[in-house]
N, C-alpha and C positions, 0 to 999 in steps of 0.2 A: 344624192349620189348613190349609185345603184352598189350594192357589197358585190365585192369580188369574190368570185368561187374560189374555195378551199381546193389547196392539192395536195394530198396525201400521199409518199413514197412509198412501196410495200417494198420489203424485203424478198428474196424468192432464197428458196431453198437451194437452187442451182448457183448460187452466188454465195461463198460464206463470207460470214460477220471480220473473221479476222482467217489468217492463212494457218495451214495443217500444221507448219514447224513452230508457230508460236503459243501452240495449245499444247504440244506432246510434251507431257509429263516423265516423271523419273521414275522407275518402277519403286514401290511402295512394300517396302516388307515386311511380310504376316506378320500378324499381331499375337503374342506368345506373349508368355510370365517376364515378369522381368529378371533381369540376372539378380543375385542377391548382391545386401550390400556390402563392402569392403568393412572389416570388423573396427579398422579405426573411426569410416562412416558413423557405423551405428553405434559406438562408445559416443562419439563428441554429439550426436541426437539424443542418446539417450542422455549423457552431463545435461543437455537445453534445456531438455524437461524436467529433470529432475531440480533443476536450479530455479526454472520458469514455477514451480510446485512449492518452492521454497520461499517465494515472494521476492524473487531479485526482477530488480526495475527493466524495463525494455533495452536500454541505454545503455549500460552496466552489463547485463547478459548479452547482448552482441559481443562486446570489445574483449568480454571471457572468451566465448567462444572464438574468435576470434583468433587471441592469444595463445587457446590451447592446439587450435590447427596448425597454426602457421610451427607450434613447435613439434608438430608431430609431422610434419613437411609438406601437409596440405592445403591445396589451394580452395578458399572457401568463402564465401560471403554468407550474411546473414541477416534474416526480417522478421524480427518480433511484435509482439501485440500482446496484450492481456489476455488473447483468445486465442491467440495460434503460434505459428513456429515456422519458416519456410527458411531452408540450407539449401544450398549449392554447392555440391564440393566435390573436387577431381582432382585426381597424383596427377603432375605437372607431366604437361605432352600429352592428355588422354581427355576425352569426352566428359563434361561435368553431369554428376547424378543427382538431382532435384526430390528435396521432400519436403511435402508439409504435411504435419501433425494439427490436429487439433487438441488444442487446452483449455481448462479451466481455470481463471483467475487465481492466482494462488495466492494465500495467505502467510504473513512472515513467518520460517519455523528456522530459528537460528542458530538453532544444534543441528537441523538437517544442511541449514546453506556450509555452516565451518565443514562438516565431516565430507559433503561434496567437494568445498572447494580443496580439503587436505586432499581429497583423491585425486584429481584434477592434476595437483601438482606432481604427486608422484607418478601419476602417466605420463604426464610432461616430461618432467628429469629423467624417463628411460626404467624408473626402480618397477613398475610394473607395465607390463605387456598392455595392450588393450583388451584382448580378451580378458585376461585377468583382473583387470579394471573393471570391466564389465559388470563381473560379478562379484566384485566390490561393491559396485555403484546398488546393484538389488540389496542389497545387506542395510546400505548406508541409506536407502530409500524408504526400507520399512525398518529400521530402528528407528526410535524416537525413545525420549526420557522419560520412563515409566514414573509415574505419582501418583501418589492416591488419589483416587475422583474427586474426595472433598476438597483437593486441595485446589485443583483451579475457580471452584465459587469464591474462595476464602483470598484465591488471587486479586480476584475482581472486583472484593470488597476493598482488599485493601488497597488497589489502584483508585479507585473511588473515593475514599479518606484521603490522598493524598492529594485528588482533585480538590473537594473541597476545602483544601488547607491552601490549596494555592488560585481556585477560586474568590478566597477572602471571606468565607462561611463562620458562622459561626462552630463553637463545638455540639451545638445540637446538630445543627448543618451537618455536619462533619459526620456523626453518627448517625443521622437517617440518607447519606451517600451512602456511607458503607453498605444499610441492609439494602438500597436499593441496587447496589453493585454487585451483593451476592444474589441476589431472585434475578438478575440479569445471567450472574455465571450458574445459578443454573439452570437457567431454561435453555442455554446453549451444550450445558452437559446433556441434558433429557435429549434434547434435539438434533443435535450430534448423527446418533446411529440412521437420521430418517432422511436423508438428500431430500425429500417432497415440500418439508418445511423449511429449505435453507431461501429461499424467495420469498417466505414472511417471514424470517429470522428479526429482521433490524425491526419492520414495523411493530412486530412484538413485542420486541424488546422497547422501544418507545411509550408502548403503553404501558408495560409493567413498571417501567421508570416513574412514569408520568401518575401511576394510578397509588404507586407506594407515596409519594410523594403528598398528592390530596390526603391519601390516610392518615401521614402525620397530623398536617389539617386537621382532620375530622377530629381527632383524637384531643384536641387541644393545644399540641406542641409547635408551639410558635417557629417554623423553620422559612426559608426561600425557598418556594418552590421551586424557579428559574434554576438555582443552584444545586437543589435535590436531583431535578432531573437530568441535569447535563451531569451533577459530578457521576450520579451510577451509569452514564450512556458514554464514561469520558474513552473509553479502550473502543467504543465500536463505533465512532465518532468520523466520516472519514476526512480529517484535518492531514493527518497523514498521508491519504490516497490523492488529497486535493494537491499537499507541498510534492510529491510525488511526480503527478503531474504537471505541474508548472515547472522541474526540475527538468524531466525529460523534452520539452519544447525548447527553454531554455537550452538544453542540448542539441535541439535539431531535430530531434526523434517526432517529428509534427504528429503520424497516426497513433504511435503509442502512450504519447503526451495526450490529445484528443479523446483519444478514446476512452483512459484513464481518467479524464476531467469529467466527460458526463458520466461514466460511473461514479465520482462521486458525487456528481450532482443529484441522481437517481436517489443514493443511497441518502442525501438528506432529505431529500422529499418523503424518503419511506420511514424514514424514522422521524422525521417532524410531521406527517400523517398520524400516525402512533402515539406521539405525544400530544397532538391534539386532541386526538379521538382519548387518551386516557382525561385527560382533563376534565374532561364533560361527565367525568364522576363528580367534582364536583356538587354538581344538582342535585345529587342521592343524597347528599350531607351538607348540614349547613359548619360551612369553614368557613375562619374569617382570616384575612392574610394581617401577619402583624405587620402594627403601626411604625413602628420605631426599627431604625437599622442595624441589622443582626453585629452584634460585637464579635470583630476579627479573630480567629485563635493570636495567644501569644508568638512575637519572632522566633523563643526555641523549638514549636511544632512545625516552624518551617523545614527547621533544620531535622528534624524525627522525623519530618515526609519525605526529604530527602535521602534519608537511611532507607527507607522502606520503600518507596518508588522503584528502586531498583531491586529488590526481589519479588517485587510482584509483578515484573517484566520479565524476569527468569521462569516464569509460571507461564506465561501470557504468550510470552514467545518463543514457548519451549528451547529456552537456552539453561546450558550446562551452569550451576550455582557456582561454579570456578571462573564464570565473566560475570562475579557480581562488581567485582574493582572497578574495572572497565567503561562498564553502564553507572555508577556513579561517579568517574570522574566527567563522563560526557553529561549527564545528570547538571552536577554540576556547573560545569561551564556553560552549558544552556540556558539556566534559570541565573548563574550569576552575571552572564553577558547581558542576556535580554533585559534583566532590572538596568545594569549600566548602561543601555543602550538607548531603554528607556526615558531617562532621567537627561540624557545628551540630545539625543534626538528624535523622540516622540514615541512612543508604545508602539505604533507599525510598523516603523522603517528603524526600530532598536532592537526588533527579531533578527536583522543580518546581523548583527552583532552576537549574540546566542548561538547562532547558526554555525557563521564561521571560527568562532573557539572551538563549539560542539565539533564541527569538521575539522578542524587543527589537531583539534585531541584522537579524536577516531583515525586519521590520516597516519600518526605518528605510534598509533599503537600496532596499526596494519602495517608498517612500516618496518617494525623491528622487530613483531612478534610473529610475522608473516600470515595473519590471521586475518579474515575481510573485516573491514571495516564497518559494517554493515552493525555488526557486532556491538559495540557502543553510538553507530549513529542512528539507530531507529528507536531505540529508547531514550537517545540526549535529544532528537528531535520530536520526539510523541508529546514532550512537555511543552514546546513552540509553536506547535501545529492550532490553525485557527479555528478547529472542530468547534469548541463550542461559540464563538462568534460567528459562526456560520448557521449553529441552531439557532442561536438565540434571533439569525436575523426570519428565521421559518417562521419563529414563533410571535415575531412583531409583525411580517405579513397575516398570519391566522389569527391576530388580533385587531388587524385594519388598522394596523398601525403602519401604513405605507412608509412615510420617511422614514422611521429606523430602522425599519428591515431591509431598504437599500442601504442606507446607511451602514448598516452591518455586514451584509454581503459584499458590497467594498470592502468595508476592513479586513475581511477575511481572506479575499484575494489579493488585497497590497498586500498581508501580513505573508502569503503565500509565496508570494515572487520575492518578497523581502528576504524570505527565507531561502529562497531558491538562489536569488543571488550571494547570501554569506556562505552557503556551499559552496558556488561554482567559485567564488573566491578564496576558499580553503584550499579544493584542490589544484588551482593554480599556486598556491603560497607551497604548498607541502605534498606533495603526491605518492600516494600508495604505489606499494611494490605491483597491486594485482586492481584490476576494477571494483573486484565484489569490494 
């Protein structure tokens, strides 16, 4: 069969594609500065940031701001992310004005979120102007609680000892956490001034964990290493960033939940790199891991970690020593739920139980004292959080120990969501006056 000739239609230019009225456009007007923004605008952008800097979750910081538009009679939505900021917001009957900012992750500072969110309310209730809020908010942005240098190493030791106490370490245990809590706190005071090194912060810190740790080793002094190195690495752990994010999905917040999750997934690869790479000191010294299992501290050093955990989280998260009450009653209901919880129905899914006291208690003191909640739930939760079951499972893969490194990374995320739902069940049981 012979092929049939192809026919190709050409278009001619005497002919157009579609007709003259369906093309003509709207005239386009010059492009100029834009108008500046409305002062109540740039007060509730700049509260975003300022809260987004202070470590308030994606979830949480929407429904603030949120809250504080609608009572300044603004029409406004709002899109978070660990990285950025995007508002919308227009006086009803008028054109909406669109911003996004860029941000940096911010880390919990809980003297900065209260003294933001006290401003917050009194712009709210009318007692100050926005402009005057304003520059409030600059005031409330760069104050923070001045302490002597030594004393956030000296924090870090003693968050460390109290890991180890509730680790199950012995009292040698317990005192080579401390020193490797404080060479943690201060490689982060040295480091501090230099942004260059905040991207090998954690892996650093992993090794220096990791490397004090073999020292004791070398030295003779029979400790866990496993437990040396998580209890000094237990503050930069991110157990917290992970319960965090399982919180915010849990809520709906899918991109800032996501995004949030591989960030902490990132952040244990960098610090279980770290800790492996310290390890391999080893080889330089002959250590021998003891034979026999480290004897527990007594139940009353339970109860003495429990004093002290909470002041070393008034250091840690730069909150005012006036919520040390606070953080120890959340303290407490977290570590006395989750044993109860334990014992009823299994170490993973007996974290909601922790959880949801911890968020009962936090809910009820934001409740009457009109203070965010935040306040006792990020240090009744840091004790819950599945940070070092999540090392430990880095450190069973870098030992080709396949099954318990899955193994463990599971538990870490039941423990995660476990936690995530005794919150979400708190604040249905009992709910704050305010988000934060």
């Amino acid at each position: 069969m012979a092929p049939q000739p192809m026919t190709v239609e050409l278009l001619t230019l005497e002919e157009p594609v579609v007709q003259e009225e369906a093309v003509a456009m709207a005239p386009v007007a010059p492009f100029g500065p834009a108008e500046p923004l409305d002062p109540a605008f740039r007060f509730v952008i700049a509260l975003g940031r300022a809260l987004h800097g202070a470590g308030a979750p994606s979830d949480r910081l929407e429904d603030t701001l949120t809250m504080v538009a609608e009572q300044l009679g603004v029409e406004a939505q709002f899109f978070s992310t660990p990285t950025s900021l995007l508002a919308s917001m227009a006086w009803p009957g008028q054109e909406p004005r669109t911003v996004m900012i860029r941000v940096q992750p911010g880390v919990f500072d809980l003297g900065r979120l209260e003294a933001v969110d006290r401003l917050a309310g009194r712009v709210s209730r009318g007692e100050l102007s926005t402009t005057e809020g304003m520059a409030e908010l600059h005031v409330a942005v760069r104050a923070s609680f001045r302490r002597p240098a030594w004393l956030e190493p000296a924090a870090f030791g003693a968050a460390s000892w109290t890991a180890g106490v509730f680790l199950g370490g012995s009292w040698i245990d317990t005192l080579a956490c401390t020193v490797a809590g404080v060479c943690v706190g201060l490689l982060l005071v040295l480091t501090a001034p230099r942004p260059r090194w905040a991207r090998l912060i954690d892996f650093a810190c992993g090794a220096i964990a990791s490397i004090v740790a073999v020292g004791f080793l070398a030295a003779g002094v029979p400790v866990t290493q496993s437990t040396v190195t998580i209890g000094g690495l237990i503050v930069l752990v991110p157990g917290l960033t992970l319960t965090l994010a399982m919180s915010e999905l849990v809520a709906r917040h899918l991109v800032g939940g996501t995004a949030r999750l591989m960030y902490a997934i990132v952040i244990f690869l960098s610090i279980g790199f770290g800790v492996t790479l310290g390890a391999q000191a080893e080889g330089w010294f002959d250590t021998v891991e003891p034979t026999t299992a480290p004897v527990p501290t007594p139940g009353w050093a339970m109860v003495v970690a429990l004093l002290v955990a909470p002041l070393a989280f008034c250091v840690v998260f730069r909150a005012s020593f006036a919520r040390y009450w606070i953080m120890l009653a959340c303290a407490v209901a977290a570590v006395g739920g989750s044993r109860l919880g334990a014992a009823t129905i299994g170490p993973e899914l007996g974290s909601s139980v922790g959880a949801f006291l911890t968020g009962i208690t936090a809910n009820l003191y934001a409740r009457f004292r009109r203070r965010p909640a935040s306040i006792g739930l990020v240090p009744g939760v840091l004790l819950l959080v599945p940070g070092s079951i999540g090392l430990r499972s880095f450190s069973s893969l870098a030992a080709d120990n396949v099954v318990g490194g899955v193994e463990a990374a599971f538990s870490a995320f039941l423990i995660a969501a476990s936690i995530a739902a005794g919150l979400v069940l708190a604040n249905a049981t009992v709910r704050a006056r305010q988000p934060l």
